[in-house]
N, C-alpha and C positions, 0 to 999 in steps of 0.2 A: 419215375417215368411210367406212365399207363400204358398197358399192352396192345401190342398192336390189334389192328381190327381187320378182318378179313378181307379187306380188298383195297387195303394199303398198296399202293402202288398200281391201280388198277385206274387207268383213265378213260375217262367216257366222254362223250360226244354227244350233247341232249342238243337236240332240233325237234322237239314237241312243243305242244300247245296246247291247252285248256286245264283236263284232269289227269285222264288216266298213263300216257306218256309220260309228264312228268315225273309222277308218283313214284313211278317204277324208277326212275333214275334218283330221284330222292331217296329212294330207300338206298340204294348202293353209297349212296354221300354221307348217309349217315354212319354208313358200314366203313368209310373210312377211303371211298373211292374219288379222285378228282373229275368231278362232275364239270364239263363245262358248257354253260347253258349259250345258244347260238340264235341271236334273235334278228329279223328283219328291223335296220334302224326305223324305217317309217311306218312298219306295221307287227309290232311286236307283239309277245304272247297275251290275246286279248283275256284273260284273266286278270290281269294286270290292276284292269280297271274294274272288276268285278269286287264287291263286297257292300258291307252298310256304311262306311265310312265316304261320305263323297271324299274331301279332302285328298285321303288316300288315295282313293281311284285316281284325282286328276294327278297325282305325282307319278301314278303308273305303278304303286304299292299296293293294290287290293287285295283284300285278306285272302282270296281263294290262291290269288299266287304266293302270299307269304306264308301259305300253306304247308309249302312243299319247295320251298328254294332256299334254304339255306343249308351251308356248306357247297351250294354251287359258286362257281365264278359265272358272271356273265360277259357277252360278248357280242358285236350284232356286228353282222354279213349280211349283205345283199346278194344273198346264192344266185341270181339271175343276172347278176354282172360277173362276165370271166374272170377280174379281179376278185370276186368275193367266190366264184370256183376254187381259185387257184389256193386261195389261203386256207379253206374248207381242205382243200388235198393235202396242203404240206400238215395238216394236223392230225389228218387220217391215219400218214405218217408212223405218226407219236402214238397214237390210242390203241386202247384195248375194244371198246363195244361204241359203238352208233347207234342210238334209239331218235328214230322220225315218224311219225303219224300224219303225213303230209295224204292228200287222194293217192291210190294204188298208182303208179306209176308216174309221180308227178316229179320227185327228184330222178329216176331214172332217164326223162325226159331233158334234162339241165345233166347229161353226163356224169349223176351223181348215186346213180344208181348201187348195189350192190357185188357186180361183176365189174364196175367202173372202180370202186373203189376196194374192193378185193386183191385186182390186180395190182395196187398201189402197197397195197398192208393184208398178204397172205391169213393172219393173223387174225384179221378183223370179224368181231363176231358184228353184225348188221341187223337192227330189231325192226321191222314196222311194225306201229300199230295201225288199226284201221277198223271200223265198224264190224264191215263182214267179211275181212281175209282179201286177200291179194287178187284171187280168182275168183272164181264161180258166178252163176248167175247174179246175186247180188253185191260182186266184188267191190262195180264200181259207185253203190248205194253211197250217201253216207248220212252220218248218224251222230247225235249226244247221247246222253248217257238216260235220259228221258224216252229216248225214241225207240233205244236196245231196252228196255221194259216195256213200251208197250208191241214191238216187234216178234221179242222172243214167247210172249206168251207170261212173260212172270205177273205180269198186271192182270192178268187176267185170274192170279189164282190170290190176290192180293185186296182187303178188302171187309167190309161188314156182310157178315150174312144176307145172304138174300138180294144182295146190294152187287152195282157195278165195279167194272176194274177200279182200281184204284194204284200208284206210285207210289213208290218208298217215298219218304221225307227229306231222305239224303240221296246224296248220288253214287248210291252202292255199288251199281255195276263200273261205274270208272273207278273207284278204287279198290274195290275186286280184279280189277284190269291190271290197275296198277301193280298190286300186293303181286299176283299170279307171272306179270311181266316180272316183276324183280326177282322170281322161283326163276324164272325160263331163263335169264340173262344171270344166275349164278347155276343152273345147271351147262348153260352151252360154256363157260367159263372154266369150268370140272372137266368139261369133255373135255375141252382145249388142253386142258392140261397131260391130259393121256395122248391126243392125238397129234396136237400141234399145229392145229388147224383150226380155221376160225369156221364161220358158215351164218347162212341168213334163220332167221325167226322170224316167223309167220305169225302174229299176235292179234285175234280178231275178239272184239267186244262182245259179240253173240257166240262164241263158243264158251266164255265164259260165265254168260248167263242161263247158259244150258247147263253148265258145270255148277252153278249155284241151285239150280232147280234137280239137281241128279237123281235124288230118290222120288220123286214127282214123275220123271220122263220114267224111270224105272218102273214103277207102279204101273203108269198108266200103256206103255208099252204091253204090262206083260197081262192086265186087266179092260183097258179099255175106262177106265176110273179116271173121270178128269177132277184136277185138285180144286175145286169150285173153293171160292174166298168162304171162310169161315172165323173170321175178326179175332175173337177174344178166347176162345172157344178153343181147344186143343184135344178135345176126343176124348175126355175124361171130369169129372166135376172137380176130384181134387188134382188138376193140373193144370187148371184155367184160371181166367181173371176174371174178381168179386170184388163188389163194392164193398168198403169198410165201413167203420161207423164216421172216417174222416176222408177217402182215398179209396185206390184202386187198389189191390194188391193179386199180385200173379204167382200164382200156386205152381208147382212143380213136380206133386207126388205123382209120379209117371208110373213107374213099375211095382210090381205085387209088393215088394218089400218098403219101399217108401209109403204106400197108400195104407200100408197097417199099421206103420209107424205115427201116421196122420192119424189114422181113427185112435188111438191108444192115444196120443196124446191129447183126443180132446177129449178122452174118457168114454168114447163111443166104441167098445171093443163089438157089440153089435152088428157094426158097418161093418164091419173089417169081411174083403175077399178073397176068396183062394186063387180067383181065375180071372182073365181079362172078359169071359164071357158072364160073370155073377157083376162087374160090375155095369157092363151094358144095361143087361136086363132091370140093375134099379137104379138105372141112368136118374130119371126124373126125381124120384125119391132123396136121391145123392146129392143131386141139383139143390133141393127144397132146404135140405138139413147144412149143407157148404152156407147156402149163401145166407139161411138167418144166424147162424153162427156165427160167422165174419162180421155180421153186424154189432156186434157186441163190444169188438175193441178196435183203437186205432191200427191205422196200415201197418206205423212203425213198431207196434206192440207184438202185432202177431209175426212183421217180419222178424222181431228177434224169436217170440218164440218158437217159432216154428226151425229157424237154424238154427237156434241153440239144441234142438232135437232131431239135426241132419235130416230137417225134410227141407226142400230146395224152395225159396219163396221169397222175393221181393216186393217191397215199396216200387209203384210206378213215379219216376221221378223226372223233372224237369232238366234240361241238359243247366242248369244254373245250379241246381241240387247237387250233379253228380260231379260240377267240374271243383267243386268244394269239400270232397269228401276223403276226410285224410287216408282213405285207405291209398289215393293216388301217388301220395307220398311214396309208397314202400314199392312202387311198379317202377318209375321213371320212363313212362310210356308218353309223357309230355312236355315240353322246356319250355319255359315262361323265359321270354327278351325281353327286357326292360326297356330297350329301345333299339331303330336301326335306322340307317340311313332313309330321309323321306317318309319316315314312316311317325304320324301322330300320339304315338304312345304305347305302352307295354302290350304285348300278347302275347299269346300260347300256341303253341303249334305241336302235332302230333310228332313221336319220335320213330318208334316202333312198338310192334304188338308181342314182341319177344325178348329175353332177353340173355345175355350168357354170360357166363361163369368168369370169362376173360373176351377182352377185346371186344367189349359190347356198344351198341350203338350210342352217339355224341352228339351231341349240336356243338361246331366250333366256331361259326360264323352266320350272324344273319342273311338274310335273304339278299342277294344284290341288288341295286339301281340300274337301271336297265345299258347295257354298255359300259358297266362300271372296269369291268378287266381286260376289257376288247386292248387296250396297250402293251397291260403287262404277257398276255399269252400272245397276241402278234412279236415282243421282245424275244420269248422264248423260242418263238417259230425262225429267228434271225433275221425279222426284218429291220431292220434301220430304220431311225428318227425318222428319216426324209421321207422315203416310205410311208410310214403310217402318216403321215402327215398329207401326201397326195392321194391314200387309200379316202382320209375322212373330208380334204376335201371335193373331192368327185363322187360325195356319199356313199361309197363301198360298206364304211362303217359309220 
């Protein structure tokens, strides 16, 4: 019997959409939480349809949602019908945490707010996500995960030298969201446990992206130094990225002790400095001797040799490269499905970025079809055959 996981017995209540809401409730499902995902039947989590695979998308299976939805059940209410209120209540009931990312007051407005449902289950911890927070002047903005980069400034410090803002590749601020939500919803979960009392979480996508940018806001608060894009470039010659005689490869020798372990190993005891300010000064020099050296062997040559001699240094690699590299094996940071319901064929999906000792995160179930459990969690809530039967045909569910 494998050991429990930390939030066995812990059920949630996911009414999100897109990336980063979800996330944060996937993480808890993996953690061993009954996630149960709550979709509008006619206008469900438009991720759904999001990925390369059309097929997929027309089933309502797109890889961004198969992303991050398995070990959910799902379930679709029509929250703006009393009947899909009422069933919404008797479940609030049941659970431990509610994560929605709807506009700042949009469920409070359908009676479903967090003083509405408080009063129902004292217990309840209540998450929203939302662009910029619940209040303040741009409370009632909103935003993707595209827009909180170029809002918060992080595009701005992102980029080739000399060159304009530029976007992450991914959409790191909604799973940054995510990761930081599923910190918040097992820290109010701690408290609960001291206190006995549930309470709202305030989860805004631009304090996060402040929180990603911290020693930048830090710097330039206390300097006035904006972090201007600087591409490849890391403020040092042995800590940046150089062409090889086949590739890219990106150096690491940051600190005094690694940048003389660099020069010694390529027999240039010469270069070697005492101070961060000896290497400024033969900045260009360092420059000259790094990068015709580099030229000399492949990426993958100097990446071993350089970590076979603890200096920090990677191969630039294609996410095709890295999702094949046995080291993946030994993390269990990702679960290959061979198949799932509506879905055209095997894929991978991320687990967790940690792991422990006991009780560590699982994949038990694929991703659901959209209304796939909407019967059996109505059964558990006591409603009757007859019942679910007049809820789906007056479209409730």
């Amino acid at each position: 019997m494998s050991d429990p996981r930390p939030f066995d017995g812990i059920r949630v209540i996911d009414i999100t959409h897109v990336l980063a809401g979800p996330f944060a409730a996937y993480q808890l499902a993996v953690h061993g939480a009954d996630v149960i995902k709550v979709e509008n039947p006619r206008d469900p989590d438009m991720v759904r349809i999001l990925g390369s695979d059309a097929d997929d998308n027309a089933r309502r299976m797109g890889s961004a949602f198969l992303t991050q939805a398995s070990n959910k059940r799902a379930i679709t209410l029509d929250l703006k019908r009393p009947e899909g209120q009422a069933a919404l209540k008797r479940l609030v009931a049941t659970a431990d945490v509610l994560v929605e990312n709807f506009r700042p007051g949009a469920l409070a407005a359908l009676g479903l707010g967090y003083d509405d449902l408080a009063a129902i289950n004292p217990r309840l911890i209540y998450a929203s996500f939302s662009a910029f927070g619940q209040d303040g002047p741009r409370g009632n903005y909103t935003a993707y995960d595209h827009v909180i980069q170029a809002t918060s400034g992080i595009m701005a410090t992102t980029g080739e030298i000399g060159g304009g803002p530029m976007k992450f590749g991914s959409p790191v601020i909604d799973y940054a969201t995510g990761t930081t939500g599923a910190f918040a919803l097992a820290t109010a979960l701690f408290q609960r446990e001291r206190t006995g009392k549930g309470q709202r979480i305030d989860m805004a996508m631009m304090d996060v992206a402040l929180v990603m940018m911290a020693s930048h806001v830090t710097d330039f608060t206390r300097t006035g130094h904006h972090p201007e894009p600087h591409g490849h470039w890391q403020g040092v010659a042995t800590g940046s990225c150089w062409p090889t005689a086949d590739g890219l490869l990106m150096l690491g020798a940051m600190n005094i002790a690694q940048q003389r372990r660099f020069w010694l190993a390529l027999g240039r005891e010469d270069m070697v400095k005492t101070t961060h300010a000896e290497r400024k000064a033969d900045e260009a020099n360092e420059k000259r001797v790094v990068s015709e050296t580099l030229m000399t062997r492949s990426a993958d040559e100097w990446e071993v040799f350089f970590q076979t001699r603890h200096i920090p240094a990677g191969r630039v690699r294609r996410l095709e490269e890295t999702l094949v590299d046995s080291h993946l094996d030994h993390r269990a940071v990702l679960h290959s499905h061979a198949a799932a319901p509506d879905v055209g064929g095997a894929f991978t999906v991320p687990v967790a970025a940690f792991k422990l000792a006991h009780g560590s995160a699982r994949i038990d179930s694929p991703p659901p079809v959209l209304g796939q459990n909407t019967d059996e969690v109505l059964r558990e809530l006591g409603y009757a055959e007859a019942e679910i039967a007049e809820l789906r045909a007056g479209g409730v569910i």
